[in-house]
N, CA, C and O atoms as a Tripos MOL2 file, in Angstrom:
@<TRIPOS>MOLECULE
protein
  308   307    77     0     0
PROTEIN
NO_CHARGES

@<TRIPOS>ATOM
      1 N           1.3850   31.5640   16.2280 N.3       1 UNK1
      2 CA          1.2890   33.0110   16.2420 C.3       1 UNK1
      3 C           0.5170   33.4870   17.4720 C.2       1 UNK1
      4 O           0.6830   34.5890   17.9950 O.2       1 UNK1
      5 N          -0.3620   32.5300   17.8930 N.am      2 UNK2
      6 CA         -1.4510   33.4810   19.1070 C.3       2 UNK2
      7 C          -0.7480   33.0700   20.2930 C.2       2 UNK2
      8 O          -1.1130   33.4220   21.4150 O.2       2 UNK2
      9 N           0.5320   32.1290   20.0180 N.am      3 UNK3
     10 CA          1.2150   31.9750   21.4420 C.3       3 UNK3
     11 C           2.5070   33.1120   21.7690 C.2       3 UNK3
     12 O           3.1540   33.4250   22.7680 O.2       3 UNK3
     13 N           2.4790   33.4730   20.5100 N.am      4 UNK4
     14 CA          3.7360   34.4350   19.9730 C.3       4 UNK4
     15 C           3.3060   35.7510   20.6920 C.2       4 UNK4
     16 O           4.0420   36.5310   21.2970 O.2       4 UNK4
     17 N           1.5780   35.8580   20.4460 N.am      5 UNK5
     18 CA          0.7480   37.1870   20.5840 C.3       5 UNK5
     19 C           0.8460   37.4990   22.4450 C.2       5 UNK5
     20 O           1.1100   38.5370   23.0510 O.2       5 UNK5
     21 N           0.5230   36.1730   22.9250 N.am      6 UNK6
     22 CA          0.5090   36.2320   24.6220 C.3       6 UNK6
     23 C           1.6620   36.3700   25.2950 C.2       6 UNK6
     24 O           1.7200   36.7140   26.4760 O.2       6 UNK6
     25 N           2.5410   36.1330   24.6420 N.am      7 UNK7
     26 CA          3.8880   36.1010   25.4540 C.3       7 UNK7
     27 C           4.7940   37.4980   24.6870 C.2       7 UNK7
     28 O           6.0190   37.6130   24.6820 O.2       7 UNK7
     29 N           3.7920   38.4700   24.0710 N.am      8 UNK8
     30 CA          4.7670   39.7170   24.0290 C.3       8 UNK8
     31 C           4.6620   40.0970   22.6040 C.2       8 UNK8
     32 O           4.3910   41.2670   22.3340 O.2       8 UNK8
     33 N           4.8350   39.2900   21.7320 N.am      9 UNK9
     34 CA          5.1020   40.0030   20.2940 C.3       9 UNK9
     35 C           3.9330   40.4600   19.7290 C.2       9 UNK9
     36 O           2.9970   39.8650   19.1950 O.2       9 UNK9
     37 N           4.1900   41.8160   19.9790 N.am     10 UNK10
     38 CA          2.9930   42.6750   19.0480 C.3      10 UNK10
     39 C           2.6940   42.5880   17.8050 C.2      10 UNK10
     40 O           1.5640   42.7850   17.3590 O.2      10 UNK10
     41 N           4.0430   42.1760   16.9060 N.am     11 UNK11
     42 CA          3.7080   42.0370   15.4710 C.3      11 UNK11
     43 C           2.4570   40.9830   15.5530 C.2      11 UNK11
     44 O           1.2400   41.1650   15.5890 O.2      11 UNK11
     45 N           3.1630   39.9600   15.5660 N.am     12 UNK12
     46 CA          2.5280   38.4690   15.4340 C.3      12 UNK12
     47 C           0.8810   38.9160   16.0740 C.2      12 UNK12
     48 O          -0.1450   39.2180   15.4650 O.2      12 UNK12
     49 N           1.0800   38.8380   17.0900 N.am     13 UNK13
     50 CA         -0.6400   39.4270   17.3200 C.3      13 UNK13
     51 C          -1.7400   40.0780   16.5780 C.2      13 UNK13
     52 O          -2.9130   39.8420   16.2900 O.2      13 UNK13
     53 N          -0.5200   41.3460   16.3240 N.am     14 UNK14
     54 CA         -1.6850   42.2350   14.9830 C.3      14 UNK14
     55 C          -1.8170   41.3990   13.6360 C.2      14 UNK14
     56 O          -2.7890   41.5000   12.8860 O.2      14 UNK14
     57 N          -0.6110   40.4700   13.3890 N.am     15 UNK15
     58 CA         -0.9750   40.0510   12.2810 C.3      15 UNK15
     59 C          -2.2360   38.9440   12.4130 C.2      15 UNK15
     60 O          -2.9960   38.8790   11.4470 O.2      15 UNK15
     61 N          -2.4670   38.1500   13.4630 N.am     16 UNK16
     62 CA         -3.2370   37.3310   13.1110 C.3      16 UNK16
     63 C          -4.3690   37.6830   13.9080 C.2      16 UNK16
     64 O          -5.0540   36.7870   14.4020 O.2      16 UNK16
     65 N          -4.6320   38.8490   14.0830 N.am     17 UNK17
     66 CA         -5.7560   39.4370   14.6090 C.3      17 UNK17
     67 C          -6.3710   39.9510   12.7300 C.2      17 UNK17
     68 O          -7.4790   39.9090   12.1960 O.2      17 UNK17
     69 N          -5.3530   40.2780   12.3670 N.am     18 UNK18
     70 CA         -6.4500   40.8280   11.2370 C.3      18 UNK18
     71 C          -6.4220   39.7260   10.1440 C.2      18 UNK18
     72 O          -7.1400   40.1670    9.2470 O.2      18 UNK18
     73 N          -6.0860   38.8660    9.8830 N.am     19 UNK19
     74 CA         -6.1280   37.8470    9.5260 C.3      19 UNK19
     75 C          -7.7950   37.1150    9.9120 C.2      19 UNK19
     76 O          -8.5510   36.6510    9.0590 O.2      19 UNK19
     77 N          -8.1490   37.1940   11.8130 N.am     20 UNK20
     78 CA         -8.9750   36.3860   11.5970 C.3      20 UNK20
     79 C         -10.3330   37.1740   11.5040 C.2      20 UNK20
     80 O         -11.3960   36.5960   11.2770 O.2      20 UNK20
     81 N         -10.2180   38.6550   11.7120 N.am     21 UNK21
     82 CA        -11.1250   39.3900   11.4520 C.3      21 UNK21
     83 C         -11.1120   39.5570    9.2770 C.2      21 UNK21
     84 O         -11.4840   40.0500    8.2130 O.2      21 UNK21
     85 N         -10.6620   39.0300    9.7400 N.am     22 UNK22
     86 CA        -11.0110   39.0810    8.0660 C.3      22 UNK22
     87 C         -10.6730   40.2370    6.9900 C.2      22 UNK22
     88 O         -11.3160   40.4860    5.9700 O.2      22 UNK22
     89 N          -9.6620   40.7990    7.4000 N.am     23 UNK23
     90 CA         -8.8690   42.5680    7.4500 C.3      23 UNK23
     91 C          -7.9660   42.1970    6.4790 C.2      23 UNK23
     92 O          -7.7990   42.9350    5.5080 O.2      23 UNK23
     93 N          -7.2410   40.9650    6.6170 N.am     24 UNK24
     94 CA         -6.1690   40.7710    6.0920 C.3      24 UNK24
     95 C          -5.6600   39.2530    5.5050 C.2      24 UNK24
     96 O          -6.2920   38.2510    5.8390 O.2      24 UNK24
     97 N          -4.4700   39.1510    4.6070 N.am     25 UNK25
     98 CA         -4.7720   37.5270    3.6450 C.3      25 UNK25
     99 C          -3.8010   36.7110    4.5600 C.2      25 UNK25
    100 O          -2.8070   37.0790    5.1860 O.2      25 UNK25
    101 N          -4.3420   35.6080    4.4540 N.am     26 UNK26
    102 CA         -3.1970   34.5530    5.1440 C.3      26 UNK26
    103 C          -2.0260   34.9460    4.6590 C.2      26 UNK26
    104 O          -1.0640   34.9860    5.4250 O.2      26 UNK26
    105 N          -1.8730   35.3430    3.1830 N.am     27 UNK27
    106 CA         -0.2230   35.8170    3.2400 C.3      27 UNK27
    107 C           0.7110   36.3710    4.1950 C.2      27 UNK27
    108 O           1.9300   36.3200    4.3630 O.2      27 UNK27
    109 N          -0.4850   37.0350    4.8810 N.am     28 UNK28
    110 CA          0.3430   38.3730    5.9640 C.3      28 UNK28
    111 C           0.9440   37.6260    7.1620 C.2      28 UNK28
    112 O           1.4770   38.2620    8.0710 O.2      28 UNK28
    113 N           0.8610   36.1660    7.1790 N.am     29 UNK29
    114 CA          1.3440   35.5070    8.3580 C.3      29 UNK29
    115 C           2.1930   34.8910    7.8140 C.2      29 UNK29
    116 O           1.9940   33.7140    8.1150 O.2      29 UNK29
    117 N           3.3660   34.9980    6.9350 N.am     30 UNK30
    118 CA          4.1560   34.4800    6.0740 C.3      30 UNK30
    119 C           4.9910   35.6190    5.8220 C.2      30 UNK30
    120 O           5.7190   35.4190    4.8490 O.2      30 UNK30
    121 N           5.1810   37.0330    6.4910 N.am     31 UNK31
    122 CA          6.3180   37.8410    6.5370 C.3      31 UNK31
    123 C           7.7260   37.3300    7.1850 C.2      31 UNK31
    124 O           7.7340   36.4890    8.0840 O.2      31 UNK31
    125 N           8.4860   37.6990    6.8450 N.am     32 UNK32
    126 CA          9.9350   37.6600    6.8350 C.3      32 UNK32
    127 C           9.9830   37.5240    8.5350 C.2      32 UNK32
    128 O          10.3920   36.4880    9.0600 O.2      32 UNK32
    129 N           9.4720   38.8080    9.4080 N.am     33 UNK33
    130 CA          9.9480   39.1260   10.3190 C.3      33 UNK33
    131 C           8.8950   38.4190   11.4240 C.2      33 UNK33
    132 O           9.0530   38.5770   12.6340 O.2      33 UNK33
    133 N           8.1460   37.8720   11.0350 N.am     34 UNK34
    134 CA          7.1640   36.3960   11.9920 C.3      34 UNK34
    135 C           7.6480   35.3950   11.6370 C.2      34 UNK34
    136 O           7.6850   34.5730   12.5530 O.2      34 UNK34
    137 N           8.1060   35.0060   10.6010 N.am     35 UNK35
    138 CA          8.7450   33.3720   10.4180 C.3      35 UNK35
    139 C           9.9160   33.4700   11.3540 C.2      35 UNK35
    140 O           9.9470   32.6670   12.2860 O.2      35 UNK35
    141 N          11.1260   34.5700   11.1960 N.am     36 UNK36
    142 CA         12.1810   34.5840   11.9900 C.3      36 UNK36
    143 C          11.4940   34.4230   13.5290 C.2      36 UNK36
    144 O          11.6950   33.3130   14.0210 O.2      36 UNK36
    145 N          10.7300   35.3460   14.3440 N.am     37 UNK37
    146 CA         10.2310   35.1930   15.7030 C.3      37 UNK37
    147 C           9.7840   34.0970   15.6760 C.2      37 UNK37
    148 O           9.3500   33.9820   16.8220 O.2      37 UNK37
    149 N           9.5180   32.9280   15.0240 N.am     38 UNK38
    150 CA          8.4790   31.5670   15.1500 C.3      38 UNK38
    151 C           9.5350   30.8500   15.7700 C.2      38 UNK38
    152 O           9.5220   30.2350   16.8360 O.2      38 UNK38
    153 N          11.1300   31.1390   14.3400 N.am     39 UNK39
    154 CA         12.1080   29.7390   14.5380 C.3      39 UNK39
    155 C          12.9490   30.4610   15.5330 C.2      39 UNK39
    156 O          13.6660   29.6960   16.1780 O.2      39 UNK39
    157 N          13.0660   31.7870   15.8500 N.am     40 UNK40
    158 CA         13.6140   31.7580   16.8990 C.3      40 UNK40
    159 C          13.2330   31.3130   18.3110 C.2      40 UNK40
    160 O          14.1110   31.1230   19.1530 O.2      40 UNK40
    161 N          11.0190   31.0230   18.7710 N.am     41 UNK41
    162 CA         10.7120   30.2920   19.2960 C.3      41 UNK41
    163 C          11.2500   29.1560   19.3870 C.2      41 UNK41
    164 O          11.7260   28.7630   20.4520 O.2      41 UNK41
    165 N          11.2600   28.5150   18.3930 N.am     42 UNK42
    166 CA         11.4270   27.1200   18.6880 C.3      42 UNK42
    167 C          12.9990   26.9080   18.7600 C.2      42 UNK42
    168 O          13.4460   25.7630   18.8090 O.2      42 UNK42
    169 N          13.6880   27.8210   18.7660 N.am     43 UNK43
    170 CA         15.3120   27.4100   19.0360 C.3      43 UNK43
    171 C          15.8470   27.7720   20.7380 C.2      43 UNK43
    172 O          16.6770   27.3480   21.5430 O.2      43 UNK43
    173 N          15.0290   28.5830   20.6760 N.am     44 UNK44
    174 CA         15.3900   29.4070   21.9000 C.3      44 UNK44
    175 C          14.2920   29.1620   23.3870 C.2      44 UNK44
    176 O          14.5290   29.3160   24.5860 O.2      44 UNK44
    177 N          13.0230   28.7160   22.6370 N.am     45 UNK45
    178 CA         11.6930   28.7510   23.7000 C.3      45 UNK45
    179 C          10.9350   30.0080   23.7450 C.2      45 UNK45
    180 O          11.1130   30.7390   22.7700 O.2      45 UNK45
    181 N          10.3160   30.3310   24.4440 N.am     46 UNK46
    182 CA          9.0680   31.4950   24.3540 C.3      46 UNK46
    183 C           9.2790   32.1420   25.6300 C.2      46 UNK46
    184 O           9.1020   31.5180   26.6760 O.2      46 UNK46
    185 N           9.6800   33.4660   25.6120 N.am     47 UNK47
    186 CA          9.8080   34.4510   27.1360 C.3      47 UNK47
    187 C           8.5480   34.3490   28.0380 C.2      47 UNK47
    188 O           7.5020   33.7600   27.7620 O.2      47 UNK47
    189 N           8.8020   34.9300   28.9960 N.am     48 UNK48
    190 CA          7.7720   34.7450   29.5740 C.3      48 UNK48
    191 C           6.1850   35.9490   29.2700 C.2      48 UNK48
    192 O           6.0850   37.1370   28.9650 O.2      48 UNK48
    193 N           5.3010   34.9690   29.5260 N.am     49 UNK49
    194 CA          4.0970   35.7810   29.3820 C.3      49 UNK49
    195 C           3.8650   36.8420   29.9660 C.2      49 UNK49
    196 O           4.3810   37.1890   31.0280 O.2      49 UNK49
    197 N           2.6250   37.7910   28.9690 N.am     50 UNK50
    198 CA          2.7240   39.1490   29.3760 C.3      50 UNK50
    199 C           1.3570   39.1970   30.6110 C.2      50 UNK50
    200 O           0.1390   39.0340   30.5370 O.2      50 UNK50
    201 N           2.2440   39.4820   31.6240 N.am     51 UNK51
    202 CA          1.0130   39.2700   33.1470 C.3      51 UNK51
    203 C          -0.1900   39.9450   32.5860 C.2      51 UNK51
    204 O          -0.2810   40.6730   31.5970 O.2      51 UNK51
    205 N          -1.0650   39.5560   33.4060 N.am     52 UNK52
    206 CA         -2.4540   40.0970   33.3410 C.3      52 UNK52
    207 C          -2.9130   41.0800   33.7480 C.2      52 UNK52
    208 O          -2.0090   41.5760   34.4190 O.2      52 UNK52
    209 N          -3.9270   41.8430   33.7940 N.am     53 UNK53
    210 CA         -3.8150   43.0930   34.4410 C.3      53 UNK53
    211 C          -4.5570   42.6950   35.7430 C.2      53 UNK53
    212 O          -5.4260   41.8240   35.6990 O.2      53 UNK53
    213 N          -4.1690   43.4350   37.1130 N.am     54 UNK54
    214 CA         -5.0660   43.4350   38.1200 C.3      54 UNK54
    215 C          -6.2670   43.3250   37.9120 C.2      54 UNK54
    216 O          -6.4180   43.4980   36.7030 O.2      54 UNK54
    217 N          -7.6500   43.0510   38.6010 N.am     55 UNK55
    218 CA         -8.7780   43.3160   39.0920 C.3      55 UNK55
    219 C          -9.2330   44.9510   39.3500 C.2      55 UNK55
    220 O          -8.5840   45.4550   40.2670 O.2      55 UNK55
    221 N          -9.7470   45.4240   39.0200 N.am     56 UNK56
    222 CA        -10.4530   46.2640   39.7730 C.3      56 UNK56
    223 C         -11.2720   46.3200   40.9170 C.2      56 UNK56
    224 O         -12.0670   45.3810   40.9580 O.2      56 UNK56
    225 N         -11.3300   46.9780   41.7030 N.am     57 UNK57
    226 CA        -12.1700   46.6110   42.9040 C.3      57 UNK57
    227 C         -13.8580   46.6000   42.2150 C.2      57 UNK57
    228 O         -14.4990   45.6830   42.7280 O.2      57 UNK57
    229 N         -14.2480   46.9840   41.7270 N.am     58 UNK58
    230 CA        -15.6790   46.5820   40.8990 C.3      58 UNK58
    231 C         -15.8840   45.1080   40.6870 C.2      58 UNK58
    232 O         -16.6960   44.3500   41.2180 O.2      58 UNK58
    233 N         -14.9270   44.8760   39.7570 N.am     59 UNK59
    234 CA        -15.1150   43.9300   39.2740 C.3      59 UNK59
    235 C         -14.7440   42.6250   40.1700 C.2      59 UNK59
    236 O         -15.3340   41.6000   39.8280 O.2      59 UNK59
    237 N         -13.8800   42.5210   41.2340 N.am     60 UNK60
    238 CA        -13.9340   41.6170   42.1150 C.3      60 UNK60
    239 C         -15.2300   41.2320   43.4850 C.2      60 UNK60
    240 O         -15.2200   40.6300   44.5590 O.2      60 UNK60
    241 N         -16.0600   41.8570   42.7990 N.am     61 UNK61
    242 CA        -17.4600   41.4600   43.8830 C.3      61 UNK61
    243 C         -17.7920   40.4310   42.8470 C.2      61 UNK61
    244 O         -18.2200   40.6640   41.7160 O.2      61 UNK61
    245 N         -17.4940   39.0610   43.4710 N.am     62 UNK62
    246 CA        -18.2420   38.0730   42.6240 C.3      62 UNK62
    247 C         -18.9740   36.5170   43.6830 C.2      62 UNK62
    248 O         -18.9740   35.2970   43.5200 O.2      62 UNK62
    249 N         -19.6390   37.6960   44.9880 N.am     63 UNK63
    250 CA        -20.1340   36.9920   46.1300 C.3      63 UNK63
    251 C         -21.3210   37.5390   45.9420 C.2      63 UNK63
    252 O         -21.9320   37.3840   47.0000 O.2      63 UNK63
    253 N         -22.2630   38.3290   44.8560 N.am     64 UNK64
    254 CA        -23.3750   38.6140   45.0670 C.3      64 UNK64
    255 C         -24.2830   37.7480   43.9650 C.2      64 UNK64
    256 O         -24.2600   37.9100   42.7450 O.2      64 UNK64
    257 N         -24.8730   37.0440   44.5130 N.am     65 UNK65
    258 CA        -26.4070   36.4670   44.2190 C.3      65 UNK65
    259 C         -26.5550   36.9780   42.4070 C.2      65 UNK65
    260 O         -25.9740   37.9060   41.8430 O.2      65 UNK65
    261 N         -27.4290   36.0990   41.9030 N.am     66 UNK66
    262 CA        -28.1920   36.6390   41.0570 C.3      66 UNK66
    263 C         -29.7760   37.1330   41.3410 C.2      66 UNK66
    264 O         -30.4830   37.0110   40.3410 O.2      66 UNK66
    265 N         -30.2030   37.4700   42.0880 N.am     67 UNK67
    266 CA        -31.2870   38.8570   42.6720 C.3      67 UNK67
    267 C         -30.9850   40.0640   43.0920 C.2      67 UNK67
    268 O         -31.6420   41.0940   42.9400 O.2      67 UNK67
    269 N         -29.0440   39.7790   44.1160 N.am     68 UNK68
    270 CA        -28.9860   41.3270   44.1160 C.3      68 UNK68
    271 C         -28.6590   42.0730   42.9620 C.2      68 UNK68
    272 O         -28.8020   43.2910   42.8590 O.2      68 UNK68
    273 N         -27.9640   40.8770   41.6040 N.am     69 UNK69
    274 CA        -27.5630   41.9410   40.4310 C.3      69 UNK69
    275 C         -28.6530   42.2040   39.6560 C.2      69 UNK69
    276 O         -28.7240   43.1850   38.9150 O.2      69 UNK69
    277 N         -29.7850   41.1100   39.8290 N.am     70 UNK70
    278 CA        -30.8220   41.6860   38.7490 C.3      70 UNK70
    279 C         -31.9080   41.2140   39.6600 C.2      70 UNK70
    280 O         -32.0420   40.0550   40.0530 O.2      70 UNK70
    281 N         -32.9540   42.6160   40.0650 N.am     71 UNK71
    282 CA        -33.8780   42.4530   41.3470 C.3      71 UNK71
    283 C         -34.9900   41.9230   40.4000 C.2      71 UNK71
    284 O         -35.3520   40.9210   41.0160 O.2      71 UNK71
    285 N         -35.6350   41.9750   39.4510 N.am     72 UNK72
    286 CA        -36.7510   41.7090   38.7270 C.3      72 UNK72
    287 C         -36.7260   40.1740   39.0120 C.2      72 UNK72
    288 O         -37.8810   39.9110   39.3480 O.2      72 UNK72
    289 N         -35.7270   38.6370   39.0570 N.am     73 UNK73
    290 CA        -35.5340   37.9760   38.9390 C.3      73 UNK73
    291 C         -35.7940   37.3190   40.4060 C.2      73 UNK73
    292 O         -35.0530   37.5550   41.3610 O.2      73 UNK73
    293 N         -36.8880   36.4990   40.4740 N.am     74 UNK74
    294 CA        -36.8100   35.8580   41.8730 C.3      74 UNK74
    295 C         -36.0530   34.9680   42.2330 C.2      74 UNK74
    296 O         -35.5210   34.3670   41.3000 O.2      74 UNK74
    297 N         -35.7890   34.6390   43.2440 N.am     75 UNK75
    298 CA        -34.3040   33.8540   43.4350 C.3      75 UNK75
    299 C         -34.7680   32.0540   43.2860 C.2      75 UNK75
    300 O         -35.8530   31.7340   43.7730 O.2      75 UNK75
    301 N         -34.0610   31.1620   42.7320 N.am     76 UNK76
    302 CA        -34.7030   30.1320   42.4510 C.3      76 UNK76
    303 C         -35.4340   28.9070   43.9550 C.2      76 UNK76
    304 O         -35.2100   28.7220   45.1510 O.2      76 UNK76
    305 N         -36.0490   28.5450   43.2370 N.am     77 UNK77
    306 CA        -36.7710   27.5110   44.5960 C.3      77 UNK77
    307 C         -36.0750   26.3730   45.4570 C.2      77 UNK77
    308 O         -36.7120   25.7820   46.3290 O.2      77 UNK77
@<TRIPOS>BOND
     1     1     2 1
     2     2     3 1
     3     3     4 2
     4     3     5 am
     5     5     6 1
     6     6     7 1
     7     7     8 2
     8     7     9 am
     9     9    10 1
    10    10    11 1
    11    11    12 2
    12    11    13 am
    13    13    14 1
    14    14    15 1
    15    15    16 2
    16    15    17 am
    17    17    18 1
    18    18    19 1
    19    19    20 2
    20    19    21 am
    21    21    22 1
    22    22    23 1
    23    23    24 2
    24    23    25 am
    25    25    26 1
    26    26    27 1
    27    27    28 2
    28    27    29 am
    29    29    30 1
    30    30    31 1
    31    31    32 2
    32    31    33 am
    33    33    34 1
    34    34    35 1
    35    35    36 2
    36    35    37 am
    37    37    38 1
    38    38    39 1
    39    39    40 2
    40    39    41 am
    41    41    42 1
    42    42    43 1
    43    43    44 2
    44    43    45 am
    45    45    46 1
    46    46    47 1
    47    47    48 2
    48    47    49 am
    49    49    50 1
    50    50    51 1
    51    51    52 2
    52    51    53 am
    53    53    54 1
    54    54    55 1
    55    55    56 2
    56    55    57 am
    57    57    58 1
    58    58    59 1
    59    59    60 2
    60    59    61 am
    61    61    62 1
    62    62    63 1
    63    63    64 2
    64    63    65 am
    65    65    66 1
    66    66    67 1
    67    67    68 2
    68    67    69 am
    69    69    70 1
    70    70    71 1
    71    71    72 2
    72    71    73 am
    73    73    74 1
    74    74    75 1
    75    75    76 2
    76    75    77 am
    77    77    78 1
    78    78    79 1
    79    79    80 2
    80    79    81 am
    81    81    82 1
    82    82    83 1
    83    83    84 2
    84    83    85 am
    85    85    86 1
    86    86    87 1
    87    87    88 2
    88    87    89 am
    89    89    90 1
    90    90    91 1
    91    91    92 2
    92    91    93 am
    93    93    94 1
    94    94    95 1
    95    95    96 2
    96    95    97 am
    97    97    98 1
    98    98    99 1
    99    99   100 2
   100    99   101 am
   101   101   102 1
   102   102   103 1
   103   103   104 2
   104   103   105 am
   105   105   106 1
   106   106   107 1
   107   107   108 2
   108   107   109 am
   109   109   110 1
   110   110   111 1
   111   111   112 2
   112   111   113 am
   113   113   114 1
   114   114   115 1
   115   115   116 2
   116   115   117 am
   117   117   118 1
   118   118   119 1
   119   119   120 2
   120   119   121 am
   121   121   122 1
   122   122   123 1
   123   123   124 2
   124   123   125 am
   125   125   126 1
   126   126   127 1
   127   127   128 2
   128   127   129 am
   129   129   130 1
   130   130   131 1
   131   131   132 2
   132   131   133 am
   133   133   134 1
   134   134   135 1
   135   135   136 2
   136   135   137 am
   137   137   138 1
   138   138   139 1
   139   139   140 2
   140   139   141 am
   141   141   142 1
   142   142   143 1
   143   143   144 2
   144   143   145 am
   145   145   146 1
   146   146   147 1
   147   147   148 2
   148   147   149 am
   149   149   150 1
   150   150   151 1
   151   151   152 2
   152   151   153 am
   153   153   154 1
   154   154   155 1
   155   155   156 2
   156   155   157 am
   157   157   158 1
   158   158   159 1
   159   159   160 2
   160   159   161 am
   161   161   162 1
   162   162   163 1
   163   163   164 2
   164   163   165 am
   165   165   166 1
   166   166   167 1
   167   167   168 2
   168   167   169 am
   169   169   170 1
   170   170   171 1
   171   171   172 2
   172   171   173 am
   173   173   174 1
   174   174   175 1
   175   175   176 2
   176   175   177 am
   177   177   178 1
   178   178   179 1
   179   179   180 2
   180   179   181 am
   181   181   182 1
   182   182   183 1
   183   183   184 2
   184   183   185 am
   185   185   186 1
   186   186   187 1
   187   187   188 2
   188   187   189 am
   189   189   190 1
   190   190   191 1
   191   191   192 2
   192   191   193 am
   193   193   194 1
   194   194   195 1
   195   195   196 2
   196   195   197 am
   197   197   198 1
   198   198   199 1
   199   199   200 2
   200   199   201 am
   201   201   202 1
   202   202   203 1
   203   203   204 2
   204   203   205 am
   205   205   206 1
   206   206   207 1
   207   207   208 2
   208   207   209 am
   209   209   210 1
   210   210   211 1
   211   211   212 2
   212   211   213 am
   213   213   214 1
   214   214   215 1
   215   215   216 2
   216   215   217 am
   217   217   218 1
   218   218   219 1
   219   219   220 2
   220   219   221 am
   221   221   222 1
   222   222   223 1
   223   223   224 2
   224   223   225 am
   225   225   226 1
   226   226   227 1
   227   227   228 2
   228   227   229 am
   229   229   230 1
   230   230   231 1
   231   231   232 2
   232   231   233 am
   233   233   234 1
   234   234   235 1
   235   235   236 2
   236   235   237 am
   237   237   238 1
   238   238   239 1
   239   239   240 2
   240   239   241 am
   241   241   242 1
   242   242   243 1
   243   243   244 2
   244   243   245 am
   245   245   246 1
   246   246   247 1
   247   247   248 2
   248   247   249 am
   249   249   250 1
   250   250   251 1
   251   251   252 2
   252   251   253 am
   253   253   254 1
   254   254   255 1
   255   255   256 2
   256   255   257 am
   257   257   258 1
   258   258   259 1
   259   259   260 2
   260   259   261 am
   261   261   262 1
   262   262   263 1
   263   263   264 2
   264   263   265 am
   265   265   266 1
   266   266   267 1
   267   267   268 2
   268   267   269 am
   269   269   270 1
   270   270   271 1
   271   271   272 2
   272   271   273 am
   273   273   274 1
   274   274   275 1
   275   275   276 2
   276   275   277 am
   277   277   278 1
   278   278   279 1
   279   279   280 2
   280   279   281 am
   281   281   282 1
   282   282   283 1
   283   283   284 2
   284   283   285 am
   285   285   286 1
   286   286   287 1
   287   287   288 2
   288   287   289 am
   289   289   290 1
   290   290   291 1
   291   291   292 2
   292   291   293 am
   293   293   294 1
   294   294   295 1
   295   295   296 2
   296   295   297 am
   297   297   298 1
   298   298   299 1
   299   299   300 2
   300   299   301 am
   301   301   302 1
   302   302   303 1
   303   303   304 2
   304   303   305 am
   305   305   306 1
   306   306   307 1
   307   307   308 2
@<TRIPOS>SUBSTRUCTURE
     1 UNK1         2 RESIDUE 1 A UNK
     2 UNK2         6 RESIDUE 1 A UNK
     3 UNK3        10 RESIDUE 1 A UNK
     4 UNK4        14 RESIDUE 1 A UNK
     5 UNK5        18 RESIDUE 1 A UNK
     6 UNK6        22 RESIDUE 1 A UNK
     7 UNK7        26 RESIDUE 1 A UNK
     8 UNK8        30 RESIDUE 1 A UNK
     9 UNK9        34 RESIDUE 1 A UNK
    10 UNK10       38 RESIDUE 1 A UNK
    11 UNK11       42 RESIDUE 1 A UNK
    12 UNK12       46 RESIDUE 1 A UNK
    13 UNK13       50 RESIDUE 1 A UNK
    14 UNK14       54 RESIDUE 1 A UNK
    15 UNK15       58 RESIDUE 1 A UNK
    16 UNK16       62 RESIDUE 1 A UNK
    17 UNK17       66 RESIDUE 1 A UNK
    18 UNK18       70 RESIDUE 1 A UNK
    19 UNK19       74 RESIDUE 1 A UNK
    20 UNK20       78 RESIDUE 1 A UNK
    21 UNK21       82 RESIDUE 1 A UNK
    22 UNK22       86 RESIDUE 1 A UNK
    23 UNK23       90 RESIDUE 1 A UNK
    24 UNK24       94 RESIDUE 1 A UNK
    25 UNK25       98 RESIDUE 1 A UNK
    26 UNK26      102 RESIDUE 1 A UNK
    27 UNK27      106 RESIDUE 1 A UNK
    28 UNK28      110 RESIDUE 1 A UNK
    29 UNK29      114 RESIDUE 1 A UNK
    30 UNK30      118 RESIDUE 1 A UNK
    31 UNK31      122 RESIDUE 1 A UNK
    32 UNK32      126 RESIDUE 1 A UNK
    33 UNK33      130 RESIDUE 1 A UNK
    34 UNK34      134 RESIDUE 1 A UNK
    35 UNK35      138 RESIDUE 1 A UNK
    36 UNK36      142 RESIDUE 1 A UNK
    37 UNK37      146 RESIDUE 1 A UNK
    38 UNK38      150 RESIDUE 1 A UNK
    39 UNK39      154 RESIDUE 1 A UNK
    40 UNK40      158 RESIDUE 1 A UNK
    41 UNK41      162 RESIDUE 1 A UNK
    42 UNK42      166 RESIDUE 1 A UNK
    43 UNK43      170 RESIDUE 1 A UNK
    44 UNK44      174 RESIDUE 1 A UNK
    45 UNK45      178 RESIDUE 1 A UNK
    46 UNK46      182 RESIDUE 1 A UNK
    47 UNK47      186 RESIDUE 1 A UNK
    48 UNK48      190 RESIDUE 1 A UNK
    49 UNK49      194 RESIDUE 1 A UNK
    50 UNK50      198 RESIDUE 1 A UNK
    51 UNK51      202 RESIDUE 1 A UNK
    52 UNK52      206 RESIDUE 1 A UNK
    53 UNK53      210 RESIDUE 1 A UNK
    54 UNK54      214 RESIDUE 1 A UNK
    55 UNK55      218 RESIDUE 1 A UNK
    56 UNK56      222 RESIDUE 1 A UNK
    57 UNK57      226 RESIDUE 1 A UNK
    58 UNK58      230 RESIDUE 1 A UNK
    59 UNK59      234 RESIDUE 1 A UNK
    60 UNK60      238 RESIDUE 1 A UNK
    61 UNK61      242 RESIDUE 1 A UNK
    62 UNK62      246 RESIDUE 1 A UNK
    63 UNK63      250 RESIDUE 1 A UNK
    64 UNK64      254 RESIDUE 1 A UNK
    65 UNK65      258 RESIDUE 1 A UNK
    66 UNK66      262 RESIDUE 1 A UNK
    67 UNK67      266 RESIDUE 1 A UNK
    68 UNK68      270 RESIDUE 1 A UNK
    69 UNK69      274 RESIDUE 1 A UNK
    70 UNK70      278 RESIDUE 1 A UNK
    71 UNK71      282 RESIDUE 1 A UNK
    72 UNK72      286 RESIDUE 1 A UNK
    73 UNK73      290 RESIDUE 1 A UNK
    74 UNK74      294 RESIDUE 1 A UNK
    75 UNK75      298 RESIDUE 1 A UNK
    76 UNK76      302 RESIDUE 1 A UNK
    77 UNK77      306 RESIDUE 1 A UNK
């Protein structure tokens, strides 16, 4: 199911998202319409995965030190 979840199928995802949050009964991963998407996996193979999202330019500064992100912290010896 969580390979089902990465490569596109929303059902399957929500179902075993609330499943492991504890929302919902293992039954709920035993519907009609996830067993069919499982064996049609395995007859057919798994589409391709759902890309990742870009970077943000924020979040791609990952050349700065740990002193410039946290100045209280002296830099080690």
């Amino acid at each position: 199911m969580d390979r089902l979840g990465a490569h596109g199928n929303l059902r399957s995802q929500r179902a075993l998202d609330r499943v492991y949050h504890l929302v919902g009964t293992p039954a709920g991963l035993l519907r009609p319409a996830l067993l069919a998407a499982a064996v049609r996996v395995r007859l057919l193979g798994l589409p391709t995965p759902v890309p990742r999202p870009p970077l943000t330019p924020g979040s791609a500064q990952r050349d700065q030190t740990d002193t410039e992100r946290h100045p209280a912290y002296p830099p080690p010896p």
